[in-house]
N, C-alpha and C positions, 0 to 999 in steps of 0.2 A: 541329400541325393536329389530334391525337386530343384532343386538350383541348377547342378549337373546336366542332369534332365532336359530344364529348360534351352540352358547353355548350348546342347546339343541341337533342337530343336530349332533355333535360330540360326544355327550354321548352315541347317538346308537352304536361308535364308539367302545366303552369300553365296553358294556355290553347290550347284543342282549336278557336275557333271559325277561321272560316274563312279570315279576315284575318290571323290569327297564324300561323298551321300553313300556310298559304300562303307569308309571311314567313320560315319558317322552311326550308320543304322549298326555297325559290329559294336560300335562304344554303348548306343542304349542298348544293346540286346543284353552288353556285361552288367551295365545300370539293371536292368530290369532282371536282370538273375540272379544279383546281390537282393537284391530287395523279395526273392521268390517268389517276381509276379511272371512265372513261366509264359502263359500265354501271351503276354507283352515280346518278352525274351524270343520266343520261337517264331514270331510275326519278325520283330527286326532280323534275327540271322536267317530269315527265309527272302527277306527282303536283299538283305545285301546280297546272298548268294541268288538272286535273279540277276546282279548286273554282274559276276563275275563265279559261273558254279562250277569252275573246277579249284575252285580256292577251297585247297585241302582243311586249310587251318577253319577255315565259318563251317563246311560239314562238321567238323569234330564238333566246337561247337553246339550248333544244333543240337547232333548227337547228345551231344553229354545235357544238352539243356532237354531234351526229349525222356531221357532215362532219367531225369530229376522229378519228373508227374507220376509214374510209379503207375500208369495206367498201362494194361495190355497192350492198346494200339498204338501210343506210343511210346513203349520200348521196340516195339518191332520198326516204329520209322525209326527208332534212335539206332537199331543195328543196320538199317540201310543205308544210311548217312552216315558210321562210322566206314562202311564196308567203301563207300563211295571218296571217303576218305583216305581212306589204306591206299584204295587202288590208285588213285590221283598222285601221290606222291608217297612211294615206296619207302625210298631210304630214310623218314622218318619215321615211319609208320608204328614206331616199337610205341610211340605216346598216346596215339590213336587206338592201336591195339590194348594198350591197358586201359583205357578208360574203357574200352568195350567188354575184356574181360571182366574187371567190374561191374560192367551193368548185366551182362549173363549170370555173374554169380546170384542177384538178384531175382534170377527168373523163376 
């Protein structure tokens, strides 16, 4: 995974615009949520969702990377980022909404 990582990191190298570095900070956030280094994970999909935040799929995301800390305050950001997701893009929403079911059952 530090190879990946790295791999990734050098890509900002080559192309800063916003479509790549976006592309980029979703793939370490995945990197870094396999490896359950949450607060890595929630820095990159907070990052990529700053150049593009109605992108339903980086909210869910988040979300599910936020209800994976199992802390108070962020499960409550994890149901505003799923709710933010739902509303963004309806006619999927049934995936969004279960992961969020999911993490209320937790509550």
């Amino acid at each position: 995974m530090r190879d990946i990582k790295r791999l990734l990191l050098r890509a900002l190298d080559y192309d800063r615009t916003n479509d790549a570095a976006t592309d980029v900070y979703e793939a370490l956030g995945e990197v870094y949520n396999v490896n359950r280094d949450y607060d890595a994970a929630i820095n990159s999909f907070r990052l990529a969702i700053n150049a593009f935040p109605n992108d339903y799929q980086l909210r869910n995301k988040l979300g599910a990377t936020l209800a994976c800390q199992w802390k108070q305050v962020r499960r409550g950001s994890a149901r505003i980022q799923y709710s933010i997701a739902i509303e963004t893009k309806v006619c999927t929403g049934m995936v969004e909404y279960s992961n969020f079911t999911v993490e209320c059952a937790y509550l």
